[in-house]
N, C-alpha and C positions, 0 to 999 in steps of 0.2 A: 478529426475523423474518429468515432467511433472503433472500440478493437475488441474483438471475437472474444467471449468467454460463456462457457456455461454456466459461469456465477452469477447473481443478480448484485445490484447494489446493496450494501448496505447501514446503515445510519451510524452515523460514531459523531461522538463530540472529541476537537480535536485544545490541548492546550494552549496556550501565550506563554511558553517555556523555551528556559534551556536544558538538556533537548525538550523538542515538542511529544506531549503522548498522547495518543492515540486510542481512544477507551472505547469499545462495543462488547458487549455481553455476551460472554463465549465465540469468540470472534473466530475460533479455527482457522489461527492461519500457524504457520512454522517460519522459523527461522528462514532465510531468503527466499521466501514465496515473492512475487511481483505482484504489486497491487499498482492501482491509479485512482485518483480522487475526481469526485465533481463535488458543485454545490450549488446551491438555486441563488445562491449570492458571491458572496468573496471569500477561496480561502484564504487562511492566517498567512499573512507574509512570512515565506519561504518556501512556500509549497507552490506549485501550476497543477493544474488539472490537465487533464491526457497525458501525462508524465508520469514512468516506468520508478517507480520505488519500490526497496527493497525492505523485509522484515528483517532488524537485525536482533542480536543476540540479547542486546542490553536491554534490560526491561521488559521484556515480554513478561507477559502473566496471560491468567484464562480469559482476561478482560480488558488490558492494554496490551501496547505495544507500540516502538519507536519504528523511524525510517532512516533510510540513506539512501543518497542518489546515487550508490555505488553499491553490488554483493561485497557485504562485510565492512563498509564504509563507516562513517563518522556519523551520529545523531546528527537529524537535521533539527537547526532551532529555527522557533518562529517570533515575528515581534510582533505581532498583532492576533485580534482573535479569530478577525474574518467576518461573517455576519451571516446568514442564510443557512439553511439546513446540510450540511455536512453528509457525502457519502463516500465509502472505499467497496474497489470489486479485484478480485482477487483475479492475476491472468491464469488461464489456464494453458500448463505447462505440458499439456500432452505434442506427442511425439508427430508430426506434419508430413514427417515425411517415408519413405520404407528403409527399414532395415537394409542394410547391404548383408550381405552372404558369401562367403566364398564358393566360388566354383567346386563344385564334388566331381 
């Protein structure tokens, strides 16, 4: 099932490393932003597509960046490279629901 974001996809080449990285050209994500992947083929073994990953801390730059299947979790590695064109979309993390308020 598809999941709501105001972000579009966008193209990354992903490694055949321990851990795997994750490279698009000024990618603007932060540290535990939720992304999920697609790909018009296979990704790299260790990854699923429509699966909630996390940005972690290790590695990031203006350009790559690692995942975990946990906030603040362990690099995910991968053992293969996958095949087909490669995308991540970033979840958007806006607030769903109302603020509560106390009684005045």
């Amino acid at each position: 099932m598809p999941k709501f974001s105001r972000f579009f996809f966008i193209v990354c080449t992903i490694s055949n490393a321990t851990p795997a990285v994750v490279t698009s050209a000024a990618h603007e994500l932060y540290v535990d932003d939720i992304i999920w992947f697609e790909t018009t083929g296979s990704l790299p073994t260790g990854l699923t597509a429509d699966t909630d990953y996390y940005v972690i801390n290790n590695g990031i730059t203006a350009d790559t960046f690692q995942v975990s299947a946990s906030e603040g979790g362990t690099a995910i590695n991968t053992s293969s490279e996958g095949s087909g064109t490669h995308k991540f979309q970033k979840q958007n993390r806006a607030r769903l629901y109302p603020l509560q308020q106390e009684n005045r």
